[in-house]
ZASEKOL-742883 format. One line per 4 residues: for each residue x, y, z of C-alpha. Coordinates in Angstrom, 1 decimal. Each point is the difference from the previous one (the first is absolute). Layout:
BEGIN
X:Y:Z | ...
***
This chain:
BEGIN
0.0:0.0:0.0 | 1.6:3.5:-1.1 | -0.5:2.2:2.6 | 0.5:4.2:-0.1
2.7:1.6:0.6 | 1.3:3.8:1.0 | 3.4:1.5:-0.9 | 0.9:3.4:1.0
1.2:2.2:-3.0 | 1.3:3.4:-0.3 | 0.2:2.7:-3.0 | 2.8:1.9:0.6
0.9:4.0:0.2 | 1.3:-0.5:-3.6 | -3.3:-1.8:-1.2 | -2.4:2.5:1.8
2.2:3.1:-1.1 | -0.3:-0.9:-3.6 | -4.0:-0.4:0.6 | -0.1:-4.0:-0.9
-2.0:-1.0:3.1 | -2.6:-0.7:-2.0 | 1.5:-1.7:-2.8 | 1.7:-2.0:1.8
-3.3:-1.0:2.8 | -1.7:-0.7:-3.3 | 3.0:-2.5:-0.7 | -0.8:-1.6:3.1
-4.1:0.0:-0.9 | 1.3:-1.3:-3.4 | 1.7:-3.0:1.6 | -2.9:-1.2:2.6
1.1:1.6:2.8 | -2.5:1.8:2.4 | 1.3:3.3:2.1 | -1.4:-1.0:2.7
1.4:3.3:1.9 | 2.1:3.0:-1.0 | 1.3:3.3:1.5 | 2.2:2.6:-0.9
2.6:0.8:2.1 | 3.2:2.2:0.7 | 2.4:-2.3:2.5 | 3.0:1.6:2.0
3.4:-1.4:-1.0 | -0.7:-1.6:3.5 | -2.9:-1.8:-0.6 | 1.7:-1.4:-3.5
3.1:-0.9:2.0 | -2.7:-2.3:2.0 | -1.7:-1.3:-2.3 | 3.3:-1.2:-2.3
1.7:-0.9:3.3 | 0.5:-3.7:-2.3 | 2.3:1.5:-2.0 | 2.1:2.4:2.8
3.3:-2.1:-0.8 | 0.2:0.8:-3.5 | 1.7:3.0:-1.7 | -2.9:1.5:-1.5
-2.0:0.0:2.7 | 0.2:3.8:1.0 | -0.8:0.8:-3.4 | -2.8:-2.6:-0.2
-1.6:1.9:2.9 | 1.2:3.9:-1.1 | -2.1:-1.0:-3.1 | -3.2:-1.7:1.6
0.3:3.0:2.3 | 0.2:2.7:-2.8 | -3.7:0.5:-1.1 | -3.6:-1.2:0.1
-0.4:-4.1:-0.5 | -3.3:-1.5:-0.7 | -0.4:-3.7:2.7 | -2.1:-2.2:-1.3
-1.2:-3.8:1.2 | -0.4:-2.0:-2.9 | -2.4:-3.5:-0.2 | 0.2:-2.6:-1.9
0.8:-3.4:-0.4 | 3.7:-1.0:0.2 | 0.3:4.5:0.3 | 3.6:0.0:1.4
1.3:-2.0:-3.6 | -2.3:1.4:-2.2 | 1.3:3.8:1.5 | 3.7:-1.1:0.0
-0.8:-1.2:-4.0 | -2.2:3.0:-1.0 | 2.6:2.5:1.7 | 3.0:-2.3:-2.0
3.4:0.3:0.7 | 1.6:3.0:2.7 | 2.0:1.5:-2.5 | -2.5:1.3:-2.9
2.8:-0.9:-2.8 | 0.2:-3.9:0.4 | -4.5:0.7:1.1 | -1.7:-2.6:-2.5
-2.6:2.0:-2.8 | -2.9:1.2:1.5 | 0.8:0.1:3.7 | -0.5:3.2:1.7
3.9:0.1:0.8 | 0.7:-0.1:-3.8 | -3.0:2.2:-0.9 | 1.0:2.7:2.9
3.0:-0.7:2.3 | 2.6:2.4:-0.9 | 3.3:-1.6:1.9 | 0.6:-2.5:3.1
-0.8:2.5:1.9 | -2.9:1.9:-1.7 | -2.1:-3.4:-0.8 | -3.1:1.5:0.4
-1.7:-3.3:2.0 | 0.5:-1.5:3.1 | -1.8:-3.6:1.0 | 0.9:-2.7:2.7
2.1:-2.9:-0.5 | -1.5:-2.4:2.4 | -3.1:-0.8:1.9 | 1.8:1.0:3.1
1.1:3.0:-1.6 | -3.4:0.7:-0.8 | -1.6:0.2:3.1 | 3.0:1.9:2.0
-0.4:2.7:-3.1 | -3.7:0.0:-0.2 | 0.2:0.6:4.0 | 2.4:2.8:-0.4
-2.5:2.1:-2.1 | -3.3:-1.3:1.0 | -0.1:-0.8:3.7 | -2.8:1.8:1.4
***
């Protein structure tokens, strides 16, 4: 029995800068998925040092968080069945270049950095990120 499932997925400053939230939620539409909740928010380089804590031992995590950090991101709880894959497929690959045709990396990412998208790599992933933005 296939069962829902929720990812947590993020357009980024670049993305809602350029004005592609839409295009880019219809993507998601397009591909099954239902956005269950979404907000639009401004975090403090704080909050995105929290909430990419994961990757703290890497070298690009103060500019990971600078960039989260630098405008207005659009949070978004997407359903579906198998949703964590599906996202990590439909987003494609983190650097837009080697992004397959038609994912949103490829259709909008601009660098490594500037990818536009954000989604969960895990179920456990999931639920700590969906937490992060969504506990009541």
């Amino acid at each position: 029995m296939s069962s829902t499932e929720q990812t947590l997925s993020i357009i980024k400053p670049d993305a809602v800068e350029r004005n592609l939230s839409e295009k880019i939620k219809e993507e998601f539409k397009k591909n099954g998925f239902n956005i269950f909740k979404e907000k639009k928010i401004k975090l403090e380089k704080n909050e995105a040092e929290k909430f990419y804590q994961v990757h703290q031992s890497k070298p690009f995590y103060n500019d990971l968080c600078s960039y989260l950090s630098s405008g207005p991101i659009i949070v978004m709880i997407l359903e579906r069945e198998n949703a964590i894959l599906e996202n990590r497929e439909l987003m494609g690959a983190t650097d837009p270049t080697k992004a397959k045709e038609g994912t949103i990396r490829k259709k909008y990412g601009i660098s490594i950095d500037k990818n536009s998208v954000h989604g969960s790599d895990s179920p456990d992933n999931a639920k700590i990120e969906i937490d992060f933005f969504f506990k009541d």
